[in-house]
VOKE-37957 format. One line per 10 residues: number of its first residue (from 1); their letters; for each residue x, y, z of C-alpha. Coordinates in steps of 0.05 Angstrom, whole numbers. Each point is the difference from the previous one (the first is absolute). Example, Ala and Ser with C-alpha at 12.3 -4.5 7.8 and 13.67 -1.06 7.14 Angstrom:
BEGIN
1	as	246:-90:156 ~ 27:69:-13 $
END
This chain:
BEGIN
1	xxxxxxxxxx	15:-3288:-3657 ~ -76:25:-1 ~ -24:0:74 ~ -67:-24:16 ~ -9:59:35 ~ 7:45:-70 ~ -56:-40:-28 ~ -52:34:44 ~ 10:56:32 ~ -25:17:68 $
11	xxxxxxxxxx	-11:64:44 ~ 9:-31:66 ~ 21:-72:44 ~ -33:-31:43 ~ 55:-48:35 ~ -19:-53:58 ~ 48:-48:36 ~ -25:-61:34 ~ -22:-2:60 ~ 39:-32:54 $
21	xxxxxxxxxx	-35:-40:42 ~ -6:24:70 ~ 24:-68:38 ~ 71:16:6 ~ 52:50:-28 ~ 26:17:-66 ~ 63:-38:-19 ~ 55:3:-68 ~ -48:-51:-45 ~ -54:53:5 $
31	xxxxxxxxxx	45:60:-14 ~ 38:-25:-54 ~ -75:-35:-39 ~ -39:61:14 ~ 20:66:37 ~ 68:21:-18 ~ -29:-9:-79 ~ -52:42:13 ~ 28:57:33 ~ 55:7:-52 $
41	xxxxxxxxxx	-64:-5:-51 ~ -37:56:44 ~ 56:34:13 ~ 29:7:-71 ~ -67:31:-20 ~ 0:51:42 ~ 60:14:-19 ~ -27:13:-67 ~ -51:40:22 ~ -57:-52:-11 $
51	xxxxxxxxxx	-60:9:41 ~ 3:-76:36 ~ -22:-27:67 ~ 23:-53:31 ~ -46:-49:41 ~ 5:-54:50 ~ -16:-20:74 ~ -10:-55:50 ~ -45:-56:-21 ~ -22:-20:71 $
61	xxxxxxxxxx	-60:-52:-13 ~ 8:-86:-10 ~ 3:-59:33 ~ 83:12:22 ~ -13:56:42 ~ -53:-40:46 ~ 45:-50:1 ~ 56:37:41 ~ -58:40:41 ~ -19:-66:15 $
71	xxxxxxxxxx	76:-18:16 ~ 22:66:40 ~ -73:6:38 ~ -10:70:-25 ~ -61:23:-53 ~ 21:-1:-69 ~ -1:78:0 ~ 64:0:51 ~ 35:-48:-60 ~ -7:49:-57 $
81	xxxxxxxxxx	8:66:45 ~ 65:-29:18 ~ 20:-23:-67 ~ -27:60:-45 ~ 42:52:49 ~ 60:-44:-8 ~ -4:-4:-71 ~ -25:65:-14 ~ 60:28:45 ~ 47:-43:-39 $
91	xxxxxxxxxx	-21:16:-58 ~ 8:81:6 ~ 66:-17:28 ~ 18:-29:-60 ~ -13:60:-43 ~ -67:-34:-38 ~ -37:56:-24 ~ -68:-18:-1 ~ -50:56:-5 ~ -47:-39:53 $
101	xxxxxxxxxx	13:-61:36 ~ -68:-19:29 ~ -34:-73:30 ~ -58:-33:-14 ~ -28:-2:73 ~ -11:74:-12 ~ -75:22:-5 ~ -3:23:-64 ~ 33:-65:-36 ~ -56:-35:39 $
111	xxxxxxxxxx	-46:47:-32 ~ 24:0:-72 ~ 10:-79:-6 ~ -71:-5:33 ~ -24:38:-58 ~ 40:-24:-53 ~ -33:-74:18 ~ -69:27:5 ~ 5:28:-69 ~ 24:-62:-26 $
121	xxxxxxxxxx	-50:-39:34 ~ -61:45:-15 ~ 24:-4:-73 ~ -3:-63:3 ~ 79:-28:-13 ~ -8:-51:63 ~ -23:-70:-5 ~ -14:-37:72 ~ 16:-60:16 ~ -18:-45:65 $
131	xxxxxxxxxx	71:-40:14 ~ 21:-56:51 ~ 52:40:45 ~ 37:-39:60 ~ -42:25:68 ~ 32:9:71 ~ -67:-24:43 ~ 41:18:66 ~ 21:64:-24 ~ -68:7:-39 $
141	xxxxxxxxxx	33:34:-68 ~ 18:-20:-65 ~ 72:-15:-7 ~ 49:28:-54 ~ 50:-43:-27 ~ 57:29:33 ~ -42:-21:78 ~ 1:-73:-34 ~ 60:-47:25 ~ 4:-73:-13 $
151	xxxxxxxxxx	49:-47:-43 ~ 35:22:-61 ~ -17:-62:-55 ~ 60:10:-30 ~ 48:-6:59 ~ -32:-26:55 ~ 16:76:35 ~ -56:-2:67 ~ 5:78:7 ~ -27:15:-79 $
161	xxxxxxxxxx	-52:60:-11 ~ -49:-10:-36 ~ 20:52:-61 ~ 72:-25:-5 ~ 47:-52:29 ~ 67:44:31 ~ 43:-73:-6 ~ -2:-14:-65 ~ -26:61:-36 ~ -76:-30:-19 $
171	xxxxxxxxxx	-53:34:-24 ~ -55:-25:35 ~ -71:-2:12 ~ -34:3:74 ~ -35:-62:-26 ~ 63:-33:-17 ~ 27:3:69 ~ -2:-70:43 ~ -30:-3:65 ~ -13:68:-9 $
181	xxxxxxxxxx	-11:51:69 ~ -20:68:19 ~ 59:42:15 ~ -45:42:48 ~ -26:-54:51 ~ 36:-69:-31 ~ -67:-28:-11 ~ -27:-32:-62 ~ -21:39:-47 ~ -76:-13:-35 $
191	xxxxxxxxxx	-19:17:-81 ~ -51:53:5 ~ -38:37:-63 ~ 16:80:0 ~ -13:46:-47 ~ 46:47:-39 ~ -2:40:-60 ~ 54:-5:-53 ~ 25:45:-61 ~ -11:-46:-61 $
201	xxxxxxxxxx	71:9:-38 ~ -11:-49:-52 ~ -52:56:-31 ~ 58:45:-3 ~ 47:-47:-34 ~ -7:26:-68 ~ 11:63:18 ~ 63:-5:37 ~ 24:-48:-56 ~ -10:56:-47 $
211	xxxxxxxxxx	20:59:48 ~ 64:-27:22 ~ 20:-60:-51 ~ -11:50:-53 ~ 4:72:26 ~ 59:-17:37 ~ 62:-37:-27 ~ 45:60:31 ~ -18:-29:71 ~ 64:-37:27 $
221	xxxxxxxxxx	12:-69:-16 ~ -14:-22:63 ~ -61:17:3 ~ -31:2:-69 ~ 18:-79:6 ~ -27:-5:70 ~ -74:37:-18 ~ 0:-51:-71 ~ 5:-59:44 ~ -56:18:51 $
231	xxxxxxxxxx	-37:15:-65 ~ 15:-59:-40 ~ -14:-43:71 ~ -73:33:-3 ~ -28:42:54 ~ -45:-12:57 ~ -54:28:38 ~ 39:38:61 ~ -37:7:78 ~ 1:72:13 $
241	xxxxxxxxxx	-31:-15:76 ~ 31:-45:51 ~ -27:-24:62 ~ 49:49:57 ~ -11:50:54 ~ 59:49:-27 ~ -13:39:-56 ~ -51:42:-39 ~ -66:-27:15 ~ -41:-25:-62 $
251	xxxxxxxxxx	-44:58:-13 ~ -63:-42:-16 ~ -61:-23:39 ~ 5:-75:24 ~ 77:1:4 ~ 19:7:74 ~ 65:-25:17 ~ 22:10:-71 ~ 57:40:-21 ~ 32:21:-68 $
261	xxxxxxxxxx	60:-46:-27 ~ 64:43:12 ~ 16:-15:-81 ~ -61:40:-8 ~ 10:56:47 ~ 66:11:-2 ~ 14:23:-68 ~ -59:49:7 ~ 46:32:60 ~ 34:31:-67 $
271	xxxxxxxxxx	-69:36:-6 ~ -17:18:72 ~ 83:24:7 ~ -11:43:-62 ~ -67:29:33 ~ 33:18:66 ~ 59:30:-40 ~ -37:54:-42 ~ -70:22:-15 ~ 12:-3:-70 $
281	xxxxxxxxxx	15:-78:-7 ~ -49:-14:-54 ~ 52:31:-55 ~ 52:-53:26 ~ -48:-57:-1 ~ -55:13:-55 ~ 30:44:-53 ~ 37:-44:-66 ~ 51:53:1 ~ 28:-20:59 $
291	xxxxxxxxxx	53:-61:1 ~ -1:-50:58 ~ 58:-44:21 ~ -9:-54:56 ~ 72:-20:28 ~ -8:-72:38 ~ 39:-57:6 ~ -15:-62:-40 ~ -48:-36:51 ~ -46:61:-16 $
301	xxxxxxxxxx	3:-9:-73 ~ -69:-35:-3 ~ -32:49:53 ~ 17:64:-36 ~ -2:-24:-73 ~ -56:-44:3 ~ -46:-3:51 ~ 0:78:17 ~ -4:16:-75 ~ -64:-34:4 $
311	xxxxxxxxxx	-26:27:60 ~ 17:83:-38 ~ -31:-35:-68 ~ -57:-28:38 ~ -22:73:39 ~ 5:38:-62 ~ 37:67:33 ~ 66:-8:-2 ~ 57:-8:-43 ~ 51:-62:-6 $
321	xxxxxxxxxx	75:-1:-1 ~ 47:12:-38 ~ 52:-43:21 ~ 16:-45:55 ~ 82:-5:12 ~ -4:-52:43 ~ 72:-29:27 ~ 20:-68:22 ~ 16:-32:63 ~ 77:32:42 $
331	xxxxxxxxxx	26:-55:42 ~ 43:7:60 ~ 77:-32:-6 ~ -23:-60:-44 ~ -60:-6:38 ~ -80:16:-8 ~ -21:55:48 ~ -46:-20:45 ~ -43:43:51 ~ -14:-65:41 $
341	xxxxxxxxxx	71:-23:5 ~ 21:75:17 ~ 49:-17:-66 ~ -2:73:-26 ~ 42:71:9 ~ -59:36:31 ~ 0:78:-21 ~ -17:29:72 ~ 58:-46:28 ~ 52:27:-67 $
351	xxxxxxxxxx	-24:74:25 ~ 34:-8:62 ~ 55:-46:-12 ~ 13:49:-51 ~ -13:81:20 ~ 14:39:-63 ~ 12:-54:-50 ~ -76:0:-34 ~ 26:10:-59 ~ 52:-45:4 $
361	xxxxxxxxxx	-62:-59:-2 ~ -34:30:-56 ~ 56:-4:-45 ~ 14:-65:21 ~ -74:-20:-17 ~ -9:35:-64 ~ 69:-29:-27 ~ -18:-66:19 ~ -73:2:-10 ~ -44:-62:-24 $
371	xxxxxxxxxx	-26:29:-64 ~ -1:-63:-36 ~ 24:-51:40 ~ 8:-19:69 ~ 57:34:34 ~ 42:-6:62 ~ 21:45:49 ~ 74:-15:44 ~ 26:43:49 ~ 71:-9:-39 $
381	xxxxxxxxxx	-35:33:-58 ~ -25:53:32 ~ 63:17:40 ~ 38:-10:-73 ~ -52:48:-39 ~ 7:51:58 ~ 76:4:4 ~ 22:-12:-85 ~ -65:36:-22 ~ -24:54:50 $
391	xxxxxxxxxx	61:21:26 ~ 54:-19:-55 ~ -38:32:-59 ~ -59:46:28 ~ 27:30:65 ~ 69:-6:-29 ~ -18:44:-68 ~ -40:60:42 ~ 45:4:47 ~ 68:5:-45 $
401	xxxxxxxxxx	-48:59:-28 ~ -18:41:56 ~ 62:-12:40 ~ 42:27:-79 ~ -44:60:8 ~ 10:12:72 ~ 69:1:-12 ~ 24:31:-57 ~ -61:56:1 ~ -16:4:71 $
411	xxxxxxxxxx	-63:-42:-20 ~ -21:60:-57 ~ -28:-27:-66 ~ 57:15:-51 ~ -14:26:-60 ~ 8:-32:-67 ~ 43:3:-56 ~ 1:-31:-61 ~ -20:-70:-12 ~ 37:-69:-23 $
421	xxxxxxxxxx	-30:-43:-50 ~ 4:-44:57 ~ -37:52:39 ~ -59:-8:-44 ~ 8:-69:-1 ~ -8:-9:70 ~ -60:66:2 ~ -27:-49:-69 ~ -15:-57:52 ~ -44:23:47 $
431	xxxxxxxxxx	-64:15:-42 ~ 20:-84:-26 ~ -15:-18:73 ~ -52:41:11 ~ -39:-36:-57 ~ 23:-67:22 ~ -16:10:73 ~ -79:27:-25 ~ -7:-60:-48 ~ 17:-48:60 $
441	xxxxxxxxxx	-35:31:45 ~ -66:14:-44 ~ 8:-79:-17 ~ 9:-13:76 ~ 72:-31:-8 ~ 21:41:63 ~ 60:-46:6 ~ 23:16:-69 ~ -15:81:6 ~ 37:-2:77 $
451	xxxxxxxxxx	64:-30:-41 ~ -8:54:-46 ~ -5:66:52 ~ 53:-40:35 ~ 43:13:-62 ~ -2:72:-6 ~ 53:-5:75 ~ 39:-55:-64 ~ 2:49:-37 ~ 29:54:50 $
461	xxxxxxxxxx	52:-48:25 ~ 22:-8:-58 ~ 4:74:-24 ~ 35:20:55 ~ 47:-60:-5 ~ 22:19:-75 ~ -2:71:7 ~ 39:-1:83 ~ -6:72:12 ~ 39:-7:58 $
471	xxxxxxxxxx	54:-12:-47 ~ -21:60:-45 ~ -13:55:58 ~ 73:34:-7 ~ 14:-17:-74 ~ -69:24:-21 ~ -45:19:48 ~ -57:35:-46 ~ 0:-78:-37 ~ -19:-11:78 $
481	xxxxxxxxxx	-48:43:17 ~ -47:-32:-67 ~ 16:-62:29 ~ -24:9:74 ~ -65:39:-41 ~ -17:-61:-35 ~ 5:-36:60 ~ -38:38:38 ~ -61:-9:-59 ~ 9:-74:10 $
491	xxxxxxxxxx	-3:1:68 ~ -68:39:-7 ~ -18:-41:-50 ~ 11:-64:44 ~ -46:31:59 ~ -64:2:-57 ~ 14:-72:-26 ~ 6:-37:67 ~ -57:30:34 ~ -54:-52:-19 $
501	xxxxxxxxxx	46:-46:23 ~ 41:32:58 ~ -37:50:27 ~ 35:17:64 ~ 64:6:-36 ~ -23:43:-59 ~ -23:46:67 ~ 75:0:22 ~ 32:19:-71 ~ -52:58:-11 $
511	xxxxxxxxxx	16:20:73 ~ 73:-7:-11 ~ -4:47:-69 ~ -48:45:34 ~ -46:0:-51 ~ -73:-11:1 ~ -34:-73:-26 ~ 4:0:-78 ~ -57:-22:-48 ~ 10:-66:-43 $
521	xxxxxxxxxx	13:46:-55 ~ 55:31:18 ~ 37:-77:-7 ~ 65:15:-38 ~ -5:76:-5 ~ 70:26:2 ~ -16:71:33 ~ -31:-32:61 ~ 61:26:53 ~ 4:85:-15 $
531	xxxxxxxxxx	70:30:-10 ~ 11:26:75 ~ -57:-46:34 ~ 45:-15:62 ~ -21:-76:28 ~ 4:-24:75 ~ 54:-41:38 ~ 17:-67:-31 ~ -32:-63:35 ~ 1:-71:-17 $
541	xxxxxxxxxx	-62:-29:-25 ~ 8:-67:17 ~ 48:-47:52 ~ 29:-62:-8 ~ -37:-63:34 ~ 51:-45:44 ~ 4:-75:-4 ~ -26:3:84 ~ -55:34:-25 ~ -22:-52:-55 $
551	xxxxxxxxxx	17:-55:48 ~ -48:20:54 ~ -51:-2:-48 ~ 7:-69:-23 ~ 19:-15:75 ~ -75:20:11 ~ -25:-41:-59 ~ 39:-71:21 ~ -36:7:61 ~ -70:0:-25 $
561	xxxxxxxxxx	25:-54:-53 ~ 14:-41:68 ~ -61:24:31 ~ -44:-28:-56 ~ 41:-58:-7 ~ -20:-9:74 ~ -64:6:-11 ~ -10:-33:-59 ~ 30:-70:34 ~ -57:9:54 $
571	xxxxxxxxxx	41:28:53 ~ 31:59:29 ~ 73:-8:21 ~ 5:0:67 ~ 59:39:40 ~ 36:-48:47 ~ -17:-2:76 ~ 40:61:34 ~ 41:-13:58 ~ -34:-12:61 $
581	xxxxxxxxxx	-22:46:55 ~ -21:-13:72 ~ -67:14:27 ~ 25:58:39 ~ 20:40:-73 ~ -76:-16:-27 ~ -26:29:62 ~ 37:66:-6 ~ -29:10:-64 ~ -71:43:11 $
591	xxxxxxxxxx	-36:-12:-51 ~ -76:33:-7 ~ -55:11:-34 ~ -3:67:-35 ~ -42:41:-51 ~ 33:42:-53 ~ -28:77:3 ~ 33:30:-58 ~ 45:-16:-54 ~ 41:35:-49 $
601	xxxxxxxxxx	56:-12:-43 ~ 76:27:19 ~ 25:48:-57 ~ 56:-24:-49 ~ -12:-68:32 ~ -28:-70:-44 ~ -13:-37:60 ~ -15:40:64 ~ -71:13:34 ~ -6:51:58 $
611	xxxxxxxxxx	-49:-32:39 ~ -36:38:65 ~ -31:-66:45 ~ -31:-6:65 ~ 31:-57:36 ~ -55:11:58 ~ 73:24:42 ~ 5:54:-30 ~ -7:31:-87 ~ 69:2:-32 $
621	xxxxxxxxxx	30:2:-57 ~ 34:-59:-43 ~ 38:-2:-65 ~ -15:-66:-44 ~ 26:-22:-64 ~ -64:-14:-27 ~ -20:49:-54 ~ 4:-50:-53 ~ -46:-40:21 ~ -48:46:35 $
631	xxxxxxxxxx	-35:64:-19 ~ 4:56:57 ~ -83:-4:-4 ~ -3:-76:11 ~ 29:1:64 ~ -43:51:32 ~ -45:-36:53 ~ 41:-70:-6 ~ 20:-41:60 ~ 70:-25:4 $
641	xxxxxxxxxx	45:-34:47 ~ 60:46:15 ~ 65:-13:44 ~ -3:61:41 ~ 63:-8:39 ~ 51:0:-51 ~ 44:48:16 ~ -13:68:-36 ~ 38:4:-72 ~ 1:69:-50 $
651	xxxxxxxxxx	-14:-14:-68 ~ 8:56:-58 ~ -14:48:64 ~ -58:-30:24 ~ 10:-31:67 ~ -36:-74:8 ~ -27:-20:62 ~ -6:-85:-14 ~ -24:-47:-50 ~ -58:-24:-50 $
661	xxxxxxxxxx	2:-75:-4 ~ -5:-26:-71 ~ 5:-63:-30 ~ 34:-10:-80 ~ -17:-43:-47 ~ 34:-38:-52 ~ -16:61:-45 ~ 26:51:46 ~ -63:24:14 ~ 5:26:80 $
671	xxxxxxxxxx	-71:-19:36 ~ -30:38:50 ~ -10:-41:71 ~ -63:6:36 ~ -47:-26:49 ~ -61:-31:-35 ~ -42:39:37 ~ -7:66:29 ~ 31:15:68 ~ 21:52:51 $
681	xxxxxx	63:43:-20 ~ 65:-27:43 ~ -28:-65:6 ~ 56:-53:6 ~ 26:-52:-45 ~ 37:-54:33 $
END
């Protein structure tokens, strides 16, 4: 098969992953569409020796991020500092090898997506237009779609926005909405004329029917068909400015209170990432020799194959993609994930439910990945591709190996002798999956290529299961000693194929041989382990999962299925009435008014907060379960009420001294009490 990639040949890669959006966490659907592809992409280049980088941040800018500001009562900076450490921490937890991971809040984004627009607008790609826009008089701004609430016309739903209905699924209009209300102050909204500037797509049309109809039949069939039927639909003049106080102000006279659209600044945030990475970004962004490869998931299709396309074409500078692997949608046991229903496996959450087992997800991902269909992700699956995969054919393999050597050689690389036509047979196969794992990978059928390193610990199952040197070692131990060599290769071998996909646990089988990391071309060499190289103690790579453990984790996901269910009827269920208590109990309870001094979290702990108060009594220290819900820097300076004669309790060696009062709701989200306005610490409640 003739790889695209032979057609034209490049000096270096330029790779970018989409970026998450800083409103909440990173969870499976967005590894499995678009980071785990990439960084066995980045990584397998590298491994090459390819001179690559490998792009991607925080895109912290849009209408969603107000929102929950709005929601939480802190500034939309508190939402994305949160949310970009999280995922950012997550993320290098995980092993993703980005070369920067930056955020478009930063001041040089601001600066380079100012430019970029001013270019285009001084060059004259804009066209204004003057629009009716819904306008909150109360709140005395211009309201986006997504501030908009008012009747679904399809279902009759009262709590509709005015960009989509969440009931039924509608796309909608704000003007579509019935009886339509500010979701700032609940007034009614007026129709006001604003101005905004748009990029005029339709005039790039023919050259993105051209540039990607014809240039490009190798994309995937996903989206080849996608980008034909945006084009065959016709394209539209696109607002590049919306009316918001968040963002990158529009850099032209006359447009206070204006901000770029976050489709237009966020793909620059490739640019600005690329900037901050390396002085010498211009060869990774303006030079033809240079191949660029945008991994997204299929909402982003249009974004990063049309629309930003256009925006390069239209500045002039820059080059345009190459390709665009863009995956389909993972669901969650039968079910679409859904940040707002909390339906999803979140990655920070795995991390810890998980310690040591990153690699364990990113198999599971890759070898059930979305590449041209929808997928879904069960907890029985992954517990079944862990324990028959993993452990039964990976683990099982290198450790037969190393614990053979150990034995029979006191862990010495034997020497060897003379070699079977089955010998060569076996040697014979390597290079074969060497060249089918490139062509998958190169093609960006990373499922395909992880079957096929996966096979080379097949194919040394197998060897050792005809050949059974522990059956041989007194009949004919020099037959053994080629045996445990050619193991040994494999083994080797095994550690250079799997570590695009498995990182961590190529680590562990070049610390186990004691060697140092191979290059990609040293895939299927046969003189990789040296006559006398003595390895290290044999470990297991990989442990079984229990059925308790898998059960937990659905036992955590039927509870937010009757959480939403909860909510979705309207109602959260209610605990019954507890038994009754007399006066006399309540009045023994003091409960005051406190402020929380400092906060931070308990090591090795998911859910516990040390928090220092001052009760106005006296400052002490209390341990609360609320680390889930609440960032140690939120809490600073709060006022909550706190039980302060609860008898004294040690928690993971941190003695409590009483309790926060919290209320739950039918989410399981725990809600801070507190007086509604400020008072004196130790002030009583009762």
């Amino acid at each position: 098969m003739i790889l695209y990639s032979d057609m034209k040949k490049f000096k270096r890669y330029l790779v970018t992953s989409a970026l998450p959006y800083a409103n909440g966490p990173v969870h499976i659907g967005h590894l499995a569409g678009v980071y785990i592809p990439s960084d066995i992409y980045v990584r397998y280049l590298r491994l090459k020796g390819e001179d690559v980088i490998s792009v991607c941040g925080s895109d912290e800018h849009g209408v969603p991020i107000t929102i929950k500001a709005r929601q939480e009562g802190v500034t939309p900076q508190d939402i994305v500092d949160k949310y970009h450490n999280i995922i950012k921490e997550s993320f290098q937890k995980l092993g993703m090898s980005f070369d920067i991971y930056s955020r478009t809040s930063s001041p040089i984004h601001h600066k380079t997506a100012s430019d970029f627009f001013r270019k285009l607008y001084d060059d004259g790609k804009f066209i204004e237009r003057t629009t009716m826009q819904y306008y909150d008089e109360e709140a005395k701004q211009f309201l986006a779609d997504r501030y908009i609430i008012g009747t679904c016309p399809h279902c009759q739903n009262e709590k509709a926005y005015g960009d989509q209905c969440e009931k039924c699924g509608s796309t909608l209009n704000a003007t579509d909405l019935i009886n339509p209300r500010s979701a700032i102050t609940g007034s009614i909204p007026v129709m006001r004329e604003t101005k905004h500037w748009f990029l005029p797509l339709d005039q790039y049309e023919d050259f993105l029917r051209k540039w990607i109809l014809d240039g490009h039949k190798e994309w995937k069939v996903n989206v080849y068909g996608q980008c034909k039927s945006w084009l065959d639909l016709g394209l539209q003049p696109r607002a590049v400015s919306r009316d918001l106080d968040w963002g990158i102000p529009v850099p032209v006279e006359g447009a206070e209170g204006k901000v770029l659209y976050v489709w237009f600044d966020a793909p620059i945030g490739y640019i600005s990432a690329s900037k901050e990475l390396t002085p010498d970004w211009e060869k990774y962004w303006k030079s033809e020799d240079t191949k660029m490869v945008h991994f997204i998931g299929k909402d982003n299709i249009v974004f990063h194959c049309i629309v930003f396309p256009a925006m390069l074409k239209a500045h002039g500078d820059y080059i345009l993609p190459e390709n665009v692997p863009a995956n389909e949608f993972l669901n969650l046991e039968g079910d679409k994930i859904s940040t707002s229903r909390n339906w999803a496996v979140w990655l920070h959450e795995y991390l810890e439910d998980f310690p040591g087992k990153q690699d364990v997800l990113r198999y599971v991902l890759c070898a059930n990945a979305p590449e041209t269909k929808d997928n879904d992700f069960t907890w029985k699956d992954f517990q079944t591709r862990n324990n028959n995969e993993l452990v039964a054919v990976l683990g099982n393999f290198v450790n037969r190996a190393l614990v053979l050597t150990q034995k029979y050689y006191d862990g010495k690389v034997p020497a060897r002798g003379p070699l079977t036509d089955y010998d060569r047979d076996i040697l014979n196969e390597l290079p074969e999956i060497k060249q089918a794992i490139e062509e998958n990978i190169e093609n960006y059928r990373f499922r395909e290529a992880l079957k096929e390193a996966m096979n080379i610990a097949r194919l040394g199952n197998k060897y050792l299961a005809d050949t059974e040197p522990w059956k041989l070692i007194k009949s004919d131990p020099e037959r053994v000693k080629t045996i445990m060599n050619i193991s040994l290769q494999i083994t080797a071998s095994i550690a250079i194929a799997i570590e695009p996909f498995m990182p961590f646990t190529a680590e562990k089988i070049l610390k186990l041989l004691r060697v140092e990391k191979f290059g990609w071309e040293n895939l299927g060499s046969d003189d990789l382990m040296k006559e006398g190289h003595v390895i290290g103690t044999p470990e297991l790579l990989f442990e079984k999962i229990e059925d308790s453990v898998i059960e937990a984790q659905l036992a955590k996901l039927a509870a937010t299925k009757k959480a939403n269910m909860a909510k979705e009827a309207g109602k959260q269920e209610i605990a019954p009435q507890k038994q009754g208590i007399s006066f006399d109990d309540f009045s023994n309870m003091d409960i005051r008014v406190a402020t929380i001094l400092e906060a931070e979290k308990i090591a090795k702990t998911k859910k516990l907060l040390k928090l220092t108060i001052d009760t106005g009594v006296d400052k002490r220290t209390i341990v609360s379960g609320i680390a889930e819900h609440y960032a140690p820097e939120e809490l600073v300076g709060r006022q909550v009420l706190v039980l302060i004669n609860l008898e004294p309790r040690e928690l993971k060696g941190v003695l409590s001294q009483g309790m926060i009062l919290m209320a739950q709701d039918a989410s399981g989200k725990l809600v801070l009490l507190s007086p509604t306005e400020k008072v004196g610490n130790g002030t009583i409640v009762g």
